[in-house]
N, C-alpha and C positions, 0 to 999 in steps of 0.2 A: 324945462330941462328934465330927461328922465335919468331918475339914479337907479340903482341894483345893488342893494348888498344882500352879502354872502354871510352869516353868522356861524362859525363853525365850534364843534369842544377843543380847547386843546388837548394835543397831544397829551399830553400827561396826565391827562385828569380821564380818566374811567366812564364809561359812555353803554350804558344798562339798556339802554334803548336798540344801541346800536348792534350790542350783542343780543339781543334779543329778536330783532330784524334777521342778524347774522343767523341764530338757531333754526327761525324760522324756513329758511331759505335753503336750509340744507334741509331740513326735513322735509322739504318740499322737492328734494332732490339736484338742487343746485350748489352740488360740491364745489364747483368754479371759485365758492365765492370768497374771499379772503374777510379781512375784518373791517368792517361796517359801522360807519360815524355818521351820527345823526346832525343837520345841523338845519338849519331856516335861512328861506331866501324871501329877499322883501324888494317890491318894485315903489317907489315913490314919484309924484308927479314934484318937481319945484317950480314954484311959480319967480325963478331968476333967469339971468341972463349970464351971470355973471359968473363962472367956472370958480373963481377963487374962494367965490362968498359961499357959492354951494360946496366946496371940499369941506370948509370948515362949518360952516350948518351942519352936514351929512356926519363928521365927524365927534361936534359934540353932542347930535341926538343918537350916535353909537353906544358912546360912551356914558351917555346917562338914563337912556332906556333900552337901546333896544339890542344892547348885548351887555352879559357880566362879566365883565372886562377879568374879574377875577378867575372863571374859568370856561370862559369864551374866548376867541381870538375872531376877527373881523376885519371885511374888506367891502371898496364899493367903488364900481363904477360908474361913470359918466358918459349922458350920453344928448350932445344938442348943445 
């Protein structure tokens, strides 16, 4: 089964990357661009079958590595 998550800043929490990307982008001439949040996308192989077992696998290796739950926010889909 293949999973996808999405690790994003939350909203509230200030994102120096993001604006940084953002700076860069207009000085490159892409006024377009509004404000820019950096976040990480992860593709995982599971060796299940079983959808329930992997929500909750994918769910507590979110929450205990692979995002800071304190100012991250996280999602993942399933796929198989």
């Amino acid at each position: 089964m293949k999973a996808t998550v999405y690790v994003t800043i939350k909203q509230n929490v200030l994102d120096p990357q993001g604006s940084a990307v953002q700076g860069a982008l207009h000085s490159m001439g892409f006024d377009e661009v509004g404000k820019v949040r950096i976040g990480k996308y992860l593709e995982l192989d599971l060796n299940t079958t079983d959808r329930a077992e992997a929500e909750a696998r994918l769910k507590a290796m979110c929450e205990k590595l692979l995002a800071n739950t304190v100012i991250e926010d996280y999602r993942f889909e399933l796929e198989g």
